[in-house]
Backbone as CSV, one residue per row, in Angstrom:
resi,resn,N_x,N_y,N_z,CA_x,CA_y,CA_z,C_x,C_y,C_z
1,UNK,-57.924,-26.260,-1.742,-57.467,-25.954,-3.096,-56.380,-24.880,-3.056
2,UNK,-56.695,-24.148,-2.199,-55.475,-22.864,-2.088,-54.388,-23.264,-1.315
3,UNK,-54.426,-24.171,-0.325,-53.185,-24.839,-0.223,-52.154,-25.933,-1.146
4,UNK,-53.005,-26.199,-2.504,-52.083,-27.112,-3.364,-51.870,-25.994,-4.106
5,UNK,-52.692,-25.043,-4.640,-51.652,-24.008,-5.337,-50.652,-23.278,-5.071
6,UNK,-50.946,-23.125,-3.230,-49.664,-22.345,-3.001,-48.435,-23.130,-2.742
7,UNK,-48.510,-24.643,-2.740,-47.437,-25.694,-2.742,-46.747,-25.814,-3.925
8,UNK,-47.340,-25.839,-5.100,-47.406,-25.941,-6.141,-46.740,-24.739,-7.089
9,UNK,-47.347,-23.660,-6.639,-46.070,-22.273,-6.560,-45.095,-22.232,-6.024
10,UNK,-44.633,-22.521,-4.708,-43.376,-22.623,-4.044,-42.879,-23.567,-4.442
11,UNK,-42.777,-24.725,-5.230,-41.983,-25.558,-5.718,-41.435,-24.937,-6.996
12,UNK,-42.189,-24.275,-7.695,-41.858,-23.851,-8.933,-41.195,-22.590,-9.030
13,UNK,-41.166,-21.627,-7.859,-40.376,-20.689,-7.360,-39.146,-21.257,-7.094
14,UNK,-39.069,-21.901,-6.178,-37.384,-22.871,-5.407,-36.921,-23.324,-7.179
15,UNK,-37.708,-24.187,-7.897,-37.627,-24.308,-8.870,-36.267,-23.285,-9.573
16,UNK,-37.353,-22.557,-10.261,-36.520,-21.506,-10.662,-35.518,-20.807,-10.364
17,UNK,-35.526,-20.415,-9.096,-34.679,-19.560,-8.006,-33.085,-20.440,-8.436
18,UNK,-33.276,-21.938,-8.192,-32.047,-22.377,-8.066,-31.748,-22.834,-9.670
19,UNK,-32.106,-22.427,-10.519,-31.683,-22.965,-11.696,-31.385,-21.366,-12.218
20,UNK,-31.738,-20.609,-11.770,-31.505,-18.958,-12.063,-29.807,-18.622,-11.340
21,UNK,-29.911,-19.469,-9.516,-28.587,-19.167,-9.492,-27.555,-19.527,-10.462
22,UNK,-28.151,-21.046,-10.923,-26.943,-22.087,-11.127,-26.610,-20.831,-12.466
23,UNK,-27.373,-20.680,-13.557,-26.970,-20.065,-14.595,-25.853,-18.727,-14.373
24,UNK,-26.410,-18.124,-13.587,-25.796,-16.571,-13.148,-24.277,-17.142,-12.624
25,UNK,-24.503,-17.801,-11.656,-23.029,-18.175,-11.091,-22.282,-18.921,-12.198
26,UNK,-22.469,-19.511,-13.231,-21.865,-20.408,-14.246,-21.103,-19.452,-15.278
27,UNK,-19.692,-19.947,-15.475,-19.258,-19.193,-15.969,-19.154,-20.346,-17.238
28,UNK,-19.403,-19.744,-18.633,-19.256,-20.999,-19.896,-17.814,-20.960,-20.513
29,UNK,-16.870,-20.153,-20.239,-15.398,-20.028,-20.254,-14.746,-20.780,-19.940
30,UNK,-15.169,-20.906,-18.296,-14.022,-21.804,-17.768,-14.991,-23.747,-17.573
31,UNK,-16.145,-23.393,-17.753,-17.339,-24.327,-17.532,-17.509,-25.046,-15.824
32,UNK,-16.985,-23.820,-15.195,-16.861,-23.940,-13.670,-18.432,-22.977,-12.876
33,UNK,-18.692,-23.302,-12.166,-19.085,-22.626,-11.245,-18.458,-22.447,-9.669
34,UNK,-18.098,-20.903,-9.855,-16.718,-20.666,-9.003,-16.973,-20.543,-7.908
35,UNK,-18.744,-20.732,-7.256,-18.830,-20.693,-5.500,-18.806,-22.211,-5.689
36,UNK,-19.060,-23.253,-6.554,-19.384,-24.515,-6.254,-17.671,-25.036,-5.845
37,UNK,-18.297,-25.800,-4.722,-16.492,-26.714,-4.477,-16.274,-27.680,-5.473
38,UNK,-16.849,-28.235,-6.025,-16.647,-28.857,-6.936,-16.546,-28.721,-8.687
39,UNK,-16.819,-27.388,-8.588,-17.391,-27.184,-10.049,-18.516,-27.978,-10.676
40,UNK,-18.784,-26.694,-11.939,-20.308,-27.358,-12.641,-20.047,-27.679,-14.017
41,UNK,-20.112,-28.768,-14.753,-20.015,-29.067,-16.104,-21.214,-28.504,-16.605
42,UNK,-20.690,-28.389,-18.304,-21.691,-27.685,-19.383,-22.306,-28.543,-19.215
43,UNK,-23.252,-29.721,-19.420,-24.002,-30.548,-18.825,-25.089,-30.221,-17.620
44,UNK,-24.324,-29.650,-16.742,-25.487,-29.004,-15.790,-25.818,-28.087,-15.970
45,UNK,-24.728,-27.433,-16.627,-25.124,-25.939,-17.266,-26.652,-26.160,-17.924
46,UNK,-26.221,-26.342,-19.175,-27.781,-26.758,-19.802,-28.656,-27.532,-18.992
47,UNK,-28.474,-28.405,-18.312,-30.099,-28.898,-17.390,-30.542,-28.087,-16.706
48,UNK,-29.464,-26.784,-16.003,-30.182,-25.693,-15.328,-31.339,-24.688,-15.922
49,UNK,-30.257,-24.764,-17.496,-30.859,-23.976,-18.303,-32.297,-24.278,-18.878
50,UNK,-32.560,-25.524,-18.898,-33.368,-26.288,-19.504,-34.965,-26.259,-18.162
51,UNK,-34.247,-26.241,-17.004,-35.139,-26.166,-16.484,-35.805,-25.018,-16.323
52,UNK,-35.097,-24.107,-16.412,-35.510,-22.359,-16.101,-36.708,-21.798,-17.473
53,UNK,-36.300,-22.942,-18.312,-37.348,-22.580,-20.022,-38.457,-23.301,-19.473
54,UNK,-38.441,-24.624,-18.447,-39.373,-25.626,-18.735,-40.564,-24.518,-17.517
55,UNK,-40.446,-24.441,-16.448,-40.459,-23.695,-15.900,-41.734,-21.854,-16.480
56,UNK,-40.513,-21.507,-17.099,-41.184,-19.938,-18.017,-42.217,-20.210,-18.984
57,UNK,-41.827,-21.756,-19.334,-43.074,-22.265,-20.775,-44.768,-22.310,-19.888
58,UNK,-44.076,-23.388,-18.172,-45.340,-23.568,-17.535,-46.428,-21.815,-16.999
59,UNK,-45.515,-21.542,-16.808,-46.402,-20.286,-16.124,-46.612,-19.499,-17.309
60,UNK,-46.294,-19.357,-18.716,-46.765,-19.038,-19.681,-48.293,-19.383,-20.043
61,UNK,-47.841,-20.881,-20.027,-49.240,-21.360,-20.617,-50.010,-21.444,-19.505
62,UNK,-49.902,-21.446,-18.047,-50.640,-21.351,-17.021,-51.730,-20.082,-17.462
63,UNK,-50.736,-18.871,-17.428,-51.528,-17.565,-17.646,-52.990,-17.670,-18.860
64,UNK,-52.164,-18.365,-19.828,-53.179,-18.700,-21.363,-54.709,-19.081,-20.701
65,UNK,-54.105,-20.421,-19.780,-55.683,-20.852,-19.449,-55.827,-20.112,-18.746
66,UNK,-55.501,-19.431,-17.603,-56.390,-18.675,-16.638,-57.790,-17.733,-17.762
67,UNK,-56.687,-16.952,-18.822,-57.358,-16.157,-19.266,-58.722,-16.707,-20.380
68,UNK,-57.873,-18.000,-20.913,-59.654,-18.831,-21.899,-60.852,-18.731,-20.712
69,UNK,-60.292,-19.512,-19.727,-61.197,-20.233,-18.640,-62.022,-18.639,-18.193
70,UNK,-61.142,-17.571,-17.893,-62.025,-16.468,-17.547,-63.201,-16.087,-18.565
71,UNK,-62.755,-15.876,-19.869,-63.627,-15.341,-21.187,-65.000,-16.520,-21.575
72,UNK,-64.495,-17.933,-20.843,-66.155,-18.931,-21.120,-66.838,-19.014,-19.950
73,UNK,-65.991,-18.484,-18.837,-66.794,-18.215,-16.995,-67.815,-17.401,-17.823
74,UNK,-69.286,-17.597,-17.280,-70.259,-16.596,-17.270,-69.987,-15.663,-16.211
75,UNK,-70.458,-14.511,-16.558,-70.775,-13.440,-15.250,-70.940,-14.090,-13.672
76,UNK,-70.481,-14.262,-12.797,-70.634,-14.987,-11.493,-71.640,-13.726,-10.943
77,UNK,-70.883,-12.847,-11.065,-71.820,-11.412,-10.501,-71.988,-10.525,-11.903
78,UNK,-73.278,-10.360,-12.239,-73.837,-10.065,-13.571,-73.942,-8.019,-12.899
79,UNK,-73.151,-7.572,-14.506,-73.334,-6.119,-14.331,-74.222,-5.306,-15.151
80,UNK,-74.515,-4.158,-14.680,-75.594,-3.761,-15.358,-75.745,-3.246,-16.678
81,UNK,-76.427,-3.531,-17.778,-75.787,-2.699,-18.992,-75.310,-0.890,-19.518
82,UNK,-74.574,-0.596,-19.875,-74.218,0.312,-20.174,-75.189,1.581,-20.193
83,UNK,-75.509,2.753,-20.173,-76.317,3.737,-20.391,-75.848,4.196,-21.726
84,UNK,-77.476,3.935,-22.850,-77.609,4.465,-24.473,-78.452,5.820,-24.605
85,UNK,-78.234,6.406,-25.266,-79.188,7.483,-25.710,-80.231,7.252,-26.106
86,UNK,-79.792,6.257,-26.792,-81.077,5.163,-28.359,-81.037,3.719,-27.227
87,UNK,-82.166,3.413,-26.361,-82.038,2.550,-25.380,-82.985,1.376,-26.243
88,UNK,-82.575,0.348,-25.669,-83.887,-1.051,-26.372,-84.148,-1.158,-24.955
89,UNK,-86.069,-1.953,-25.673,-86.625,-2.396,-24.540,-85.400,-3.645,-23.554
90,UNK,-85.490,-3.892,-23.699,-83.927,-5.068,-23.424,-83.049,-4.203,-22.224
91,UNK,-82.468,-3.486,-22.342,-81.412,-2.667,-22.194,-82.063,-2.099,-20.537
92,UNK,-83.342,-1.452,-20.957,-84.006,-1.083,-19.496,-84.701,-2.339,-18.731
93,UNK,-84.772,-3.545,-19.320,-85.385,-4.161,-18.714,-84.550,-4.876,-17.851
94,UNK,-83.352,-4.995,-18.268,-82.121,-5.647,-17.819,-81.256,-4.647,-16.709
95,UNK,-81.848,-3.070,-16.737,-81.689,-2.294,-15.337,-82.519,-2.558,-14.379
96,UNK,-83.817,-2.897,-14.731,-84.410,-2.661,-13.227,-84.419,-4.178,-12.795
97,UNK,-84.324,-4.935,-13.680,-83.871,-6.490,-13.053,-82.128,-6.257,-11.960
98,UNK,-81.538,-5.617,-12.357,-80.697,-5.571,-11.793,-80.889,-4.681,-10.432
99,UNK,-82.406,-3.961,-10.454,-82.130,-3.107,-8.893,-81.823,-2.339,-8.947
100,UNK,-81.376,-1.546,-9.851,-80.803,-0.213,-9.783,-81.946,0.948,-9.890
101,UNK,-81.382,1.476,-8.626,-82.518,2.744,-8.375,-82.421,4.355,-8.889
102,UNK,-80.872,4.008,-9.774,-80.706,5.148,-10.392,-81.202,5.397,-11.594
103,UNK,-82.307,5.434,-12.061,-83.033,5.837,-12.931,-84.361,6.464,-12.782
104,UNK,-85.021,6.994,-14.155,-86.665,7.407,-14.079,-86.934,7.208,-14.949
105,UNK,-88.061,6.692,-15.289,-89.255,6.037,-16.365,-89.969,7.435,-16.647
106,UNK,-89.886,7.942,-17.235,-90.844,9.379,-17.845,-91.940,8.217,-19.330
107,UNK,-93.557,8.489,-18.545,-94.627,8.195,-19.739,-95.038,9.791,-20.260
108,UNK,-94.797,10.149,-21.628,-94.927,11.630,-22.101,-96.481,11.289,-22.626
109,UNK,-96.968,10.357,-22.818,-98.579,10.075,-23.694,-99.849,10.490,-22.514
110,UNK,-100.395,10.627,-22.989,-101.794,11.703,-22.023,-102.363,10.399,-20.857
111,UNK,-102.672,11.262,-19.884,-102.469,10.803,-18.709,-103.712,9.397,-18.492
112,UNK,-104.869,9.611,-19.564,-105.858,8.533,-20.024,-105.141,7.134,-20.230
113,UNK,-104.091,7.151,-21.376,-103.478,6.241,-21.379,-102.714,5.835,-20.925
114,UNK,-101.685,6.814,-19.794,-101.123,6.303,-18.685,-101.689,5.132,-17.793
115,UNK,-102.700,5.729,-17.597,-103.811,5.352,-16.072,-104.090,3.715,-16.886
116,UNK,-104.624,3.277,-17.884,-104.876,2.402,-18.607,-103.287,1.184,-18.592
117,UNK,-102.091,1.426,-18.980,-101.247,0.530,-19.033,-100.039,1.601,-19.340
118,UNK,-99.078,0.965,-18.098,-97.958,1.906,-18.199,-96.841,1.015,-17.442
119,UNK,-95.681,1.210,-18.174,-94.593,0.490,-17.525,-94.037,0.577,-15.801
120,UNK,-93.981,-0.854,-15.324,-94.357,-0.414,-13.742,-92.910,0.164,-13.371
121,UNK,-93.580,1.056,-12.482,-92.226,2.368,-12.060,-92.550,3.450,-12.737
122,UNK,-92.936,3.463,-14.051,-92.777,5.119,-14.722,-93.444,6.307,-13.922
123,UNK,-93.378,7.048,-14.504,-94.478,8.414,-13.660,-95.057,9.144,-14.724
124,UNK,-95.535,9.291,-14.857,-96.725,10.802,-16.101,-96.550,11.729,-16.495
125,UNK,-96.047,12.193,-17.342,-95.565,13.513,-17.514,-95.889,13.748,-18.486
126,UNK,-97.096,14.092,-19.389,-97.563,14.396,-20.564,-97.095,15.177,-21.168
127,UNK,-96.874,15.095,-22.341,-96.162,16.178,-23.208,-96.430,17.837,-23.073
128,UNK,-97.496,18.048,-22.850,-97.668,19.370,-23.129,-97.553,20.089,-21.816
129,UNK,-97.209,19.234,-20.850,-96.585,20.016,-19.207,-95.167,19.321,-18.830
130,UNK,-94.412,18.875,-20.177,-93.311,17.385,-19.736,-92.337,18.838,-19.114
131,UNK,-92.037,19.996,-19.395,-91.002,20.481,-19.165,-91.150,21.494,-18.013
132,UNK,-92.571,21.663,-17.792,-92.422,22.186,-16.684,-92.634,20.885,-15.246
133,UNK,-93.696,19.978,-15.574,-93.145,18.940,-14.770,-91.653,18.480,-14.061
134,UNK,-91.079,18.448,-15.677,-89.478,17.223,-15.221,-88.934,18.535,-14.368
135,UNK,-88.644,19.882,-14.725,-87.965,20.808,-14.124,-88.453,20.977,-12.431
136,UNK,-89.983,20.360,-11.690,-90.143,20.300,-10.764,-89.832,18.970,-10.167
137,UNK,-89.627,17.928,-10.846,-89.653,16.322,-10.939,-88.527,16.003,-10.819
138,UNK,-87.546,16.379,-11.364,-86.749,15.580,-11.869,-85.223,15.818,-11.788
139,UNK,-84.281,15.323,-11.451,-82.693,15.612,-10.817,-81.885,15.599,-12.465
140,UNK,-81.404,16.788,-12.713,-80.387,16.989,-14.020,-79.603,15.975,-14.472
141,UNK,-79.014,15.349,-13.152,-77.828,14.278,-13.561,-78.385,13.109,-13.460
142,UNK,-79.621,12.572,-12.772,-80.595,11.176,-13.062,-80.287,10.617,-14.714
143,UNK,-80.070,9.237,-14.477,-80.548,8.592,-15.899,-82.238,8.546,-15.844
144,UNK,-82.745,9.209,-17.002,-83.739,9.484,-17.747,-84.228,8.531,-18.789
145,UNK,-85.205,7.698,-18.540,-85.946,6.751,-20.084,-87.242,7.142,-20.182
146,UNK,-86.988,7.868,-21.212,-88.611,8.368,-21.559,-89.363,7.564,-22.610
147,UNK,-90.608,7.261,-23.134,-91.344,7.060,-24.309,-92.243,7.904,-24.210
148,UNK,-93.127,7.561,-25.695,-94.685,7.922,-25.466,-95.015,7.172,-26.769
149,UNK,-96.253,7.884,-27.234,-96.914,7.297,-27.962,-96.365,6.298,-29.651
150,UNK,-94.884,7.223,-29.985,-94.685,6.045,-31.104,-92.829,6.333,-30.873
151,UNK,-91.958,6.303,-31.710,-90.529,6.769,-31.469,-90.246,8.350,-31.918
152,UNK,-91.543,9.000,-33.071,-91.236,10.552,-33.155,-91.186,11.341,-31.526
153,UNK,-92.969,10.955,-30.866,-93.095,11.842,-29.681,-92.115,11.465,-28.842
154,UNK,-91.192,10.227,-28.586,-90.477,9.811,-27.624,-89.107,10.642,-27.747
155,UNK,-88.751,10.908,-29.553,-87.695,11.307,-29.705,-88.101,12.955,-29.697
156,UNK,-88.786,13.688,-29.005,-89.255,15.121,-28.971,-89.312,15.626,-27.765
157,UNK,-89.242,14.533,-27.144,-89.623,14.953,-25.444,-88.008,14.647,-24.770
158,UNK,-87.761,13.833,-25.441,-85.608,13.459,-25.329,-85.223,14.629,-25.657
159,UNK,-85.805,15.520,-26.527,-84.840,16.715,-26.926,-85.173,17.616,-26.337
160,UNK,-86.271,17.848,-25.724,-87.423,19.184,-25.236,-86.358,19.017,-23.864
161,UNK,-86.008,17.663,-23.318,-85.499,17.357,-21.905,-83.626,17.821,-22.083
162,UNK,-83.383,16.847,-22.967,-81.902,18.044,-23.274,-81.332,19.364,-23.220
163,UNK,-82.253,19.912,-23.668,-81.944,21.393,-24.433,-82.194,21.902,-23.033
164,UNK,-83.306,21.328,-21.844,-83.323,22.089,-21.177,-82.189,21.526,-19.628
165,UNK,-81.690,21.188,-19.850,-79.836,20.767,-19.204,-80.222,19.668,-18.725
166,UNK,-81.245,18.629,-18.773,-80.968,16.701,-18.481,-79.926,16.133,-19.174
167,UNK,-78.648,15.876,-18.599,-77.911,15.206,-19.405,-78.018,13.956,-19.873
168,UNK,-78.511,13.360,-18.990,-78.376,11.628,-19.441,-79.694,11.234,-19.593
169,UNK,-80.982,11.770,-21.011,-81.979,11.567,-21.191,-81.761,10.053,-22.490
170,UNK,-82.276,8.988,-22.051,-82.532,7.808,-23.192,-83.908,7.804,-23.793
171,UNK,-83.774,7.517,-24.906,-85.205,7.539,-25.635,-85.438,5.912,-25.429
172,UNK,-86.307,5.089,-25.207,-86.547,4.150,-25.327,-87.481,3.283,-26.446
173,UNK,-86.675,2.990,-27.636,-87.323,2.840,-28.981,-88.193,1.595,-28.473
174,UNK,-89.184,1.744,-29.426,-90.327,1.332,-29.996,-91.617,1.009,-28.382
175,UNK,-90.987,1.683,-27.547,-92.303,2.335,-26.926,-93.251,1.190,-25.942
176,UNK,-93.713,1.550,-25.419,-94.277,0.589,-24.577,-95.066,-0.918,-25.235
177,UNK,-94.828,-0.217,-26.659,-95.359,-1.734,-27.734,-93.827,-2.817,-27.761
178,UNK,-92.752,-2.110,-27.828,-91.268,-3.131,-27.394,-91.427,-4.096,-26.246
179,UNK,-92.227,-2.718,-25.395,-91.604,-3.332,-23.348,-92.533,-4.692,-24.119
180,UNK,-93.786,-4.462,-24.311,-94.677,-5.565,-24.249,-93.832,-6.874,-24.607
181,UNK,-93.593,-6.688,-25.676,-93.587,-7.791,-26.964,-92.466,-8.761,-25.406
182,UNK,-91.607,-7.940,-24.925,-90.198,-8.784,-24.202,-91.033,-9.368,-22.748
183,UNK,-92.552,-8.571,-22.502,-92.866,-8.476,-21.577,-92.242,-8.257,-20.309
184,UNK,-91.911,-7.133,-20.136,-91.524,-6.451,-19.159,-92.564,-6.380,-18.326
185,UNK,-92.919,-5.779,-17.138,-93.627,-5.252,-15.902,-94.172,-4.545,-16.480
186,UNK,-95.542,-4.357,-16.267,-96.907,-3.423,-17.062,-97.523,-3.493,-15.558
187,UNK,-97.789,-1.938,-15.177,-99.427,-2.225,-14.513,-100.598,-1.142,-14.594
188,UNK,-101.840,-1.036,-15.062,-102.676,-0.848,-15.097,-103.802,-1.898,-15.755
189,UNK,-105.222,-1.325,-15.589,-105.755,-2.542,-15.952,-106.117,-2.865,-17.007
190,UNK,-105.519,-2.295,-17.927,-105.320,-2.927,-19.297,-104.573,-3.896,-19.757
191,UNK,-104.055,-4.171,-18.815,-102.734,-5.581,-19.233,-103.184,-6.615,-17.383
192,UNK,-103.049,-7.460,-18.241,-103.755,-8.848,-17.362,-102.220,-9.682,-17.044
193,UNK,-100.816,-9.364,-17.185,-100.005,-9.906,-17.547,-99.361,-10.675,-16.129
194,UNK,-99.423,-11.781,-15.475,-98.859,-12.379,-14.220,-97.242,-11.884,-14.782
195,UNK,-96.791,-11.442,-13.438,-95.275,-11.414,-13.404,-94.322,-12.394,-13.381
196,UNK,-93.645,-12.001,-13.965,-92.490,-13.404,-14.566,-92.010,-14.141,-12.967
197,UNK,-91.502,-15.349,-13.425,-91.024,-15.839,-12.278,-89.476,-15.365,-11.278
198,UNK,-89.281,-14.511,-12.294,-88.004,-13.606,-11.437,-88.451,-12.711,-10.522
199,UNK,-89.458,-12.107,-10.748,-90.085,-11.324,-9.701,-90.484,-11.730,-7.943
200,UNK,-90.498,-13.074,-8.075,-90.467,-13.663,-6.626,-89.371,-14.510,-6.265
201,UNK,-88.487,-15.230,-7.076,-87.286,-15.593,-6.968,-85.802,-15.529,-7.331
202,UNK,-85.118,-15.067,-6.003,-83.838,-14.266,-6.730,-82.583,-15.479,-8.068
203,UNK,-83.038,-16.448,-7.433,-81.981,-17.415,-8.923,-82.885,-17.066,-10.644
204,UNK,-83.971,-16.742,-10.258,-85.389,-16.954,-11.630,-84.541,-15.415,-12.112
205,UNK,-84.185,-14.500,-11.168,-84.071,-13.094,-11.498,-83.187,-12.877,-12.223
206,UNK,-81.987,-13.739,-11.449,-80.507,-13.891,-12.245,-80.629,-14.176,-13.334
207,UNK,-81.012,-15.319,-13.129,-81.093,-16.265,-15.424,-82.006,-15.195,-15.522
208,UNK,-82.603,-14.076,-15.517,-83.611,-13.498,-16.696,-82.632,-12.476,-16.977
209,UNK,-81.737,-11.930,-15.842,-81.008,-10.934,-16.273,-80.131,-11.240,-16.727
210,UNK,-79.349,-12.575,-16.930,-78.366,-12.871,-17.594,-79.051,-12.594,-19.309
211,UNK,-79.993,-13.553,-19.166,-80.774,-14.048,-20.430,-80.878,-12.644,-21.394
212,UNK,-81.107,-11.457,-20.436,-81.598,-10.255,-20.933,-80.190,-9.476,-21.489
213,UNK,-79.253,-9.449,-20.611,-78.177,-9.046,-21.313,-77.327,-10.128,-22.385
214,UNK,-77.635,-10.848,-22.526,-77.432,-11.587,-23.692,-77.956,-11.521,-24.749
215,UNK,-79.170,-10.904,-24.728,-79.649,-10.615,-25.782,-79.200,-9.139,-26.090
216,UNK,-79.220,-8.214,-25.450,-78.817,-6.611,-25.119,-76.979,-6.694,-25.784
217,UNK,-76.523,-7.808,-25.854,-74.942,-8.040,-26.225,-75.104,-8.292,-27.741
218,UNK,-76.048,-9.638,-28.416,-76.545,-9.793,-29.369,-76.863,-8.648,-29.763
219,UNK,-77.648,-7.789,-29.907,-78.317,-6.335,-30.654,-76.759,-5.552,-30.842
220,UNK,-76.230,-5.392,-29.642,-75.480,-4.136,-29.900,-74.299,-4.315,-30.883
221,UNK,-73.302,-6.308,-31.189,-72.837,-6.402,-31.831,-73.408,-6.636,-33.683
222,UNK,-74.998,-6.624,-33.443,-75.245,-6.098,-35.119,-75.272,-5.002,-35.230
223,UNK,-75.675,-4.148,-33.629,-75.498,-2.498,-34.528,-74.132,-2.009,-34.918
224,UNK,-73.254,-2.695,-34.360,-71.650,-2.490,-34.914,-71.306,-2.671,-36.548
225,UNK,-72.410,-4.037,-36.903,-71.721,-4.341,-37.941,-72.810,-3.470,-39.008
């Protein structure tokens, strides 16, 4: 295939090249072209000319499709979504599908209900030790997704973690009752939940993470509007 395009370019280069001389060297005064031994009639004039448009029109509209054909290509290599302050279950679920080890799951709800069902990966950090914990726990510049028990305590422990210099702390709305509903990864033995089929196969992983940021694209263009 890359040898008919690059044939296919060099014709349309030579192309041009010589319908670019013919114009430049053409004088429309005398209707000569003064290196040619023979001279060039207005006649060739314009077919030169004609070809040099036909030519600029193709690689015009060449460019057009490259760029449709790019914008209906799906993701070939799918990227990870953006980092929110105000995170959806969606949003984190569609990071750790992707592998990325730059994050931390902070559970702020008492360590009873940790132990019971907690998003797999998080770690424990109960509210009423979250700040001296994260300050032994936890790296300043880490992306941070915390919950707990509803979106007030989640959004208290985001600020308790701010104020004390975490920059990139996300609250993760509506709480481990969201992760559920999308069913994300849960483990303790309160949740009976078999793991999705992406979890053992990397094509199952892809379509979930596509699937997931498609929906994560959906949300964010209604929160626009």
């Amino acid at each position: 295939m890359n040898n008919i395009d690059n044939a296919d370019n060099n014709i349309q280069q030579t192309a041009q090249e010589n319908a670019q001389g013919t114009i430049k060297n053409f004088d429309p005064n005398t209707q000569q072209n003064p290196e040619g031994a023979a001279g060039l009639t207005a006649d060739a004039y314009r077919g030169a000319k004609n070809i040099q448009e036909t030519v600029e029109r193709g690689e015009n509209n060449e460019r057009k499709v490259i760029e449709t054909l790019k914008d209906r290509m799906p993701e070939v290599t799918p990227t990870p979504p953006a980092f929110h302050q105000q995170a959806t279950a969606h949003e984190l679920k569609a990071r750790l599908m992707w592998g990325e080890p730059g994050l931390t799951i902070v559970d702020v709800r008492d360590r009873e209900a940790f132990n019971q069902a907690h998003i797999m990966g998080a770690i424990t950090m109960p509210m009423e030790r979250l700040l001296e914990s994260a300050q032994i726990g936890l790296m300043p510049t880490r992306d941070i997704y915390v919950y707990g028990n509803n979106d007030e305590e989640t959004s208290s422990a985001a600020s308790t973690l701010r104020q004390a210099g975490f920059r990139r702390v996300a609250e993760l709305k509506g709480g481990i009752d969201a992760w559920t509903e999308i069913r994300g990864a849960m483990e303790g033995p309160a949740t009976d939940e078999s793991p999705s089929a992406g979890a053992y196969n990397l094509v199952s992983r892809l379509q979930e993470f596509a699937e997931e940021r498609a929906k994560e694209k959906q949300m964010e263009r209604f929160a626009k509007h």
